[in-house]
Each structure stands twice: as structure tokens, then as C-alpha cells.
C-alpha positions as CSV (number, residue, x, y, z in Angstrom):
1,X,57.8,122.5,-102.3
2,X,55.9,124.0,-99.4
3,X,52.1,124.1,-99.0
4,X,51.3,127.0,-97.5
5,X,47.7,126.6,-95.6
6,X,46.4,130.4,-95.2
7,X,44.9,130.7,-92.1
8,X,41.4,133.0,-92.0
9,X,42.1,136.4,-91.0
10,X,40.5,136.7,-87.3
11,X,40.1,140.4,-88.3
12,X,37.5,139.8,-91.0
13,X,36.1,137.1,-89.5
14,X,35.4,139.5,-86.3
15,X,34.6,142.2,-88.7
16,X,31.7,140.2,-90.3
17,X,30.9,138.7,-87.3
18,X,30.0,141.6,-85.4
19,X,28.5,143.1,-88.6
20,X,25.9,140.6,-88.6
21,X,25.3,140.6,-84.9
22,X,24.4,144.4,-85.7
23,X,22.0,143.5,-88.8
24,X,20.3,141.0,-86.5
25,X,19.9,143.3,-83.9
26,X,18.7,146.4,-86.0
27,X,16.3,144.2,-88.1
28,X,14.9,143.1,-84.6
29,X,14.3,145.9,-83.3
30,X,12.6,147.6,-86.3
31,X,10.2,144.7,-86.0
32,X,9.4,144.0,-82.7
33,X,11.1,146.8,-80.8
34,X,9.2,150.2,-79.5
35,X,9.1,151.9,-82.8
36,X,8.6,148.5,-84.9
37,X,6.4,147.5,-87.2
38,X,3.9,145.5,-84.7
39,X,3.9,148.0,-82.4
40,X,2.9,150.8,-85.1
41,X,0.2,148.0,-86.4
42,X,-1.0,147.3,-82.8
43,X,-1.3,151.8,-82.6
44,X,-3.2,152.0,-86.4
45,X,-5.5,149.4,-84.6
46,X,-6.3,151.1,-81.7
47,X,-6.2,154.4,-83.4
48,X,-9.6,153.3,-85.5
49,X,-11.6,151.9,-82.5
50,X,-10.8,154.7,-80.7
51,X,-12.2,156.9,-84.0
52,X,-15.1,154.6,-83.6
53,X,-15.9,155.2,-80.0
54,X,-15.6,158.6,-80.5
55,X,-17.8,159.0,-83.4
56,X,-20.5,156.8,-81.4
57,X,-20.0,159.0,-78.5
58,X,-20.5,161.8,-80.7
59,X,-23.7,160.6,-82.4
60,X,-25.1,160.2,-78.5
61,X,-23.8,163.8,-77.3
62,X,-26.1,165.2,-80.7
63,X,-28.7,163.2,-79.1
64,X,-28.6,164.2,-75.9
65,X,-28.3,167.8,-77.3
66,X,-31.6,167.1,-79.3
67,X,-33.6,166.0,-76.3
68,X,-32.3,169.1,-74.4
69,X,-33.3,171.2,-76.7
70,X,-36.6,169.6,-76.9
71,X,-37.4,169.7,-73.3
72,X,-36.1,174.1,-73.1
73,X,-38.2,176.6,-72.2
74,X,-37.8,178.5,-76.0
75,X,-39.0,174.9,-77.6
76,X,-41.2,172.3,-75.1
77,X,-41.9,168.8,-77.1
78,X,-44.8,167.7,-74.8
79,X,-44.8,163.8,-75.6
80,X,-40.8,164.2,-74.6
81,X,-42.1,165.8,-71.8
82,X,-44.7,163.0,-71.1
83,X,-42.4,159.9,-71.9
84,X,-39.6,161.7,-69.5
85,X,-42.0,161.9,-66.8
86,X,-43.2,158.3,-66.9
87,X,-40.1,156.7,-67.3
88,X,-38.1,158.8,-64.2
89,X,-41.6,159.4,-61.9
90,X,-43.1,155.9,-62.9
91,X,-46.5,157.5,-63.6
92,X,-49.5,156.6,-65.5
93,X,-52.7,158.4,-67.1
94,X,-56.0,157.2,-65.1
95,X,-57.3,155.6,-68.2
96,X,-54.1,152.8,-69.7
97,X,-53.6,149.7,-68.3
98,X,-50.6,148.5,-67.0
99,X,-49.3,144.9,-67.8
100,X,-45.8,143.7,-66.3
């Protein structure tokens, strides 16, 4: 009697081989490549504090819009008027007392 001892085929074991070098490689790069998850996290972050800078810069363009209005020739607020022109000139009335 003979014992046969079957060898692997190199084939298959090339076949899986490389197979699983693919996986690897395609699993990697749908995490942490580019277009991976972490990068598409790290976007949705920056997305929302980018939403939120806009919608403060919003909130101060309506009130910048609001003082303009205020201070237009149609529609004069006169204490706008007053606490513009002592905060940019520096000026007080003759009768308030100034403590620094």
C-alpha cells in the first residue's frame, strides 16, 4: 500500500490568498480612505459648525440691517443716533459725569 500525501493546490491557495489581500484592502479603504467612513464623519462634522457659523453670521447681518435701517433718512432712531455718536466721536452731554 501507498500513502498518498496530497499536496495543497498552490492555485487555490494563491487564489484565496490574493482574495483576501483584496478584502483587506477594500475594507480599508472604505474606512479610512478618501471616501471612508471617517472621512464622511469628519465632513457631517464640519458641515454643522459651518451651519452654525452661518446662522450666527446671519443673525448679525439682520442686525446690522436693523441698525441701518434705524439710522436712514425715511426712519431716524435718535437714541441710536446718540449712542452711535458717543461711542465713534467719544462725546458727552454737558450735564453726565464721566467715571473711568
Amino acid at each position: 500500500m501507498s500513502v498518498s500525501r496530497k499536496r495543497p493546490a498552490w492555485g487555490t491557495i494563491v487564489f484565496f490568498g490574493i482574495s483576501f489581500a483584496l478584502a483587506m484592502y477594500f475594507t480599508f479603504a472604505a474606512v479610512q480612505g478618501d471616501y471612508g467612513l471617517f472621512r464622511r464623519i469628519q465632513i457631517e462634522a464640519d458641515a454643522k459648525g459651518l451651519a452654525a457659523e452661518k446662522a450666527a453670521l446671519e443673525a448679525e447681518l439682520a442686525a446690522l440691517a436693523g441698525k441701518t435701517r434705524r439710522l436712514s433718512d425715511g426712519y431716524l432712531d435718535l437714541d441710536l443716533l446718540d449712542e452711535r455718536a458717543r461711542i465713534v466721536l467719544g462725546m458727552i452731554r454737558a450735564d453726565e459725569i464721566v467715571i473711568r
